[in-house]
C-alpha positions in Angstrom: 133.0 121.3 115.6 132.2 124.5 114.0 129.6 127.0 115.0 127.9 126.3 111.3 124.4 124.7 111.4 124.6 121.1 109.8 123.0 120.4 106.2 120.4 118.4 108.1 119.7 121.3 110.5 119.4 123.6 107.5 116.8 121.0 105.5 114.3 121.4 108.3 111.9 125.0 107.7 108.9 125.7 109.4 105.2 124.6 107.4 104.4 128.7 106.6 107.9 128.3 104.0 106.3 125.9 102.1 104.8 126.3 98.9 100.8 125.2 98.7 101.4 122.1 97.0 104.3 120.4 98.5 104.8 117.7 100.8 106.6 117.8 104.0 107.3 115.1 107.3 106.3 117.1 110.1 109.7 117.0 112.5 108.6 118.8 115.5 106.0 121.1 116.8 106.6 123.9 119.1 104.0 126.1 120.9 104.1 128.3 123.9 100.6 127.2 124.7 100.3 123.4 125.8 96.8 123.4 125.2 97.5 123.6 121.3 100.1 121.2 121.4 97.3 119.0 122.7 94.9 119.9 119.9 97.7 119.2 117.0 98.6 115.9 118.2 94.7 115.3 118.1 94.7 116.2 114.3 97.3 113.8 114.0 100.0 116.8 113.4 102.6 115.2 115.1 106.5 114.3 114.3 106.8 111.5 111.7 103.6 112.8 110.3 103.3 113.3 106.4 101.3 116.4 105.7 100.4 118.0 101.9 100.3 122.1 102.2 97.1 122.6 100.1 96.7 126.0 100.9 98.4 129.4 102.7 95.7 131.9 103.1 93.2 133.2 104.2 93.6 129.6 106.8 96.9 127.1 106.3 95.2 124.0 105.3 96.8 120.3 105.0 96.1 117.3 104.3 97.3 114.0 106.5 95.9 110.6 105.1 92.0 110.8 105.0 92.0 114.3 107.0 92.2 117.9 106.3 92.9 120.0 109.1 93.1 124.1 108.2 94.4 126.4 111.3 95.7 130.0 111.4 99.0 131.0 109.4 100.5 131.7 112.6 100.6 128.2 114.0 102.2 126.9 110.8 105.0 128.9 111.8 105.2 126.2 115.0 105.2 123.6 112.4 108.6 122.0 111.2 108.8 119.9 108.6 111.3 118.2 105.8 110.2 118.0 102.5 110.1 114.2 101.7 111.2 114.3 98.5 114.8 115.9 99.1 117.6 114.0 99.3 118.3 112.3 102.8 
């Protein structure tokens, strides 16, 4: 294989590169501090998650099911999703 990252490698961006508005499957979370991971999978931001971006600033804010959850812009950059409606 060749060093090049695969189009499914290349479809996954973290939350912060959405635009407010779309809608995204969270595919992993990463976090240097294990004590947010544990507060995110509280929130229900976890992989397989579907989350709507409604806002970017001041506070990222999304929307899974019934709950809104609004953290710091820096955290969305933990946050990788796939948008759900591209092509699979």
């Amino acid at each position: 294989m060749s060093g090049s990252t695969s189009p499914i490698e290349q479809s996954v961006l973290s939350l912060d590169a959405l635009a407010a508005g779309q809608i995204a499957r969270i595919v992993r979370v990463v976090s240097r501090e294990p004590g947010l991971l544990v507060k995110l999978a509280g929130l229900g931001m976890v992989p397989g998650a579907v989350v709507h971006l409604q806002q970017k600033t001041p506070a990222t804010v999304v929307s899974l099911g019934e709950t809104t959850v609004a953290f710091d812009p820096s955290i969305a950059a933990e946050i990788y999703v796939r948008r759900v409606n591209e092509a699979t």
